[in-house]
Residue, then its C-alpha position, 0 to 999 in steps of 0.5 A: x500500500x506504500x508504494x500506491x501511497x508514494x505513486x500518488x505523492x509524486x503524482x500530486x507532487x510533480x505537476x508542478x515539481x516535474x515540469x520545473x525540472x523538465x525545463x531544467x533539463x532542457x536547458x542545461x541540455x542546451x547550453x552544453x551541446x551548444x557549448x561543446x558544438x561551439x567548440x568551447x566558445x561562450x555565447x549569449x544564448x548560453x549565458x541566458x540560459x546560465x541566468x535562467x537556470x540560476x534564477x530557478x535553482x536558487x528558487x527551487x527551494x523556496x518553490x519545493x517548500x511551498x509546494x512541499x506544504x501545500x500538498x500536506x495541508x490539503x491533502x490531509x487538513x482540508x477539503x480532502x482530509x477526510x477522505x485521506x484519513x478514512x483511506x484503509x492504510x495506517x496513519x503512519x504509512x500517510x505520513x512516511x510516504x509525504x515525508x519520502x516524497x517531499x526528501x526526495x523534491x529537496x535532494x532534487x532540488x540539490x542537485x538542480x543547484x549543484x548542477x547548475x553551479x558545474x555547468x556554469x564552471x565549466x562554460x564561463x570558466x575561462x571568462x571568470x576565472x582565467x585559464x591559467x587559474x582554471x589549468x592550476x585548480x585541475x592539476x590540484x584534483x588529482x593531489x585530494x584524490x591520491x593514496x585514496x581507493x575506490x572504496x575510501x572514495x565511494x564511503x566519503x561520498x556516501x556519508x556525505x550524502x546521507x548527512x544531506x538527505x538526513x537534513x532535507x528529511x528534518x526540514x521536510x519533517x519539521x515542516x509537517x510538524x509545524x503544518x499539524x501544530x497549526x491545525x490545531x485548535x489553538x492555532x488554527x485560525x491562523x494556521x499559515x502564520x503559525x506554520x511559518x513560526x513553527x518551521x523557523x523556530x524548529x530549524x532553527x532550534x536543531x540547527x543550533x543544538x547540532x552545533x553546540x553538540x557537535x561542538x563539544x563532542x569529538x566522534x567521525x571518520x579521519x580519512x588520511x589518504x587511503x585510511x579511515x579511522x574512527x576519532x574521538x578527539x581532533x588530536x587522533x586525526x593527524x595532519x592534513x586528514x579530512x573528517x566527517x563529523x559523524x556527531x551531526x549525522x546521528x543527531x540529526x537522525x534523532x531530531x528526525x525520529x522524534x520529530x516523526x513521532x510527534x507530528x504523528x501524534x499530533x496528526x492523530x490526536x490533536x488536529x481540527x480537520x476542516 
């Protein structure tokens, strides 16, 4: 039931996010087979096209939220939530499934704004930044990936990346947990301010309690050249070790969790569906 739970989502979901990213993809498909067919000279189509993906990156996630929030609170607090809480699925299975979808809208949007930055590198590069300059930060690339394997490569790309979509999660959360804060019954008549209030105070609150607790508390992976160590103090790193804090990850699974358990119980117990 998941699954059917999660093809409706981006069904809902991609009229608006999908076409976004259709246009995304045409024109970065654009500027680069131009770019390539021009034989590495910039033009003005493809700075246009440079601009436009900028402006769209830049708003996608302010877009994915919008619509992110939107979708919940019809779909769940408006017109349609009596017939999505009367559906023959468990509330939690509603809840993950948004949760799941709206993760995967931000790490798109991610990786719109990473795209865009790489294809704007790469097609204004000498423009902006010399070819002298772009020819020395080419030959540093391979001295960051020396002594390192595959395997030492892929497991530092990967936690990275599960700290990210740990984040986009949390942000994804705490959006629904304020959007069902909101309808209740003290908040409800104001419900968009709230949400708004609630979203900013939550992230702001586990960011900055991230930060204090990361800060205080050593525990990551010191990667020097092909090796990764388990660390508890910075003095174990070594010099010119890189490190990933695995403190941050695990808080911010917690602040997930608890967050999930608390919008489900207030999406159940304590929200005003109108």
């Amino acid at each position: 039931m998941l699954g059917k739970l999660l093809k409706h989502e981006f069904l809902a979901t991609g009229r608006v996010m999908g076409a976004l990213y259709a246009v995304v993809g045409i024109i970065m498909a654009y500027v680069l087979g131009s770019y390539y067919i021009s034989k590495d000279t910039a033009s003005t189509g493809q700075m246009l096209g440079i601009m436009v993906l900028l402006l769209i990156s830049s708003c996608s996630f302010f877009l994915t939220a919008v619509v992110m929030i939107t979708n919940f609170q019809k779909s769940l607090y408006g017109d349609q939530g009596y017939l999505s809480f009367t559906l023959p699925v468990k509330g939690s299975s509603l809840l993950i499934s948004k949760i799941l979808v709206s993760t995967v809208w931000f790490i798109a949007a991610f990786v719109c704004l990473m795209g865009t930055a790489a294809i704007s590198f790469f097609v204004i590069k000498e423009d902006v930044i010399g070819e002298d300059t772009f020819a020395t930060i080419e030959s540093l690339l391979p001295i960051f990936l020396e002594g390192k394997s595959i395997s030492t490569v892929l497991t530092t790309v990967v936690l990275m990346m599960v700290g990210y979509f740990l984040r986009f999660a949390v942000i994804t959360i705490a959006m629904y947990f304020a959007i069902s804060l909101a309808n209740t019954r003290h908040f409800q008549k104001h419900y968009l301010l709230w949400t708004i209030v609630f979203t900013v105070a939550i992230l702001f609150a586990v960011a900055n309690i991230s930060d204090i607790i990361s800060g205080r508390i050593v525990f990551g992976l010191s990667i020097i050249g092909n090796k990764l160590s388990l660390i508890t103090s910075y003095a174990e790193a070594g010099i010119g070790a890189s490190y990933i804090d695995l403190v941050s990850i695990i808080v911010y699974l917690l602040f997930g969790v608890g967050l999930y358990y608390a919008t489900f119980y207030v999406m159940n117990k304590k929200v005003n569906i109108r």
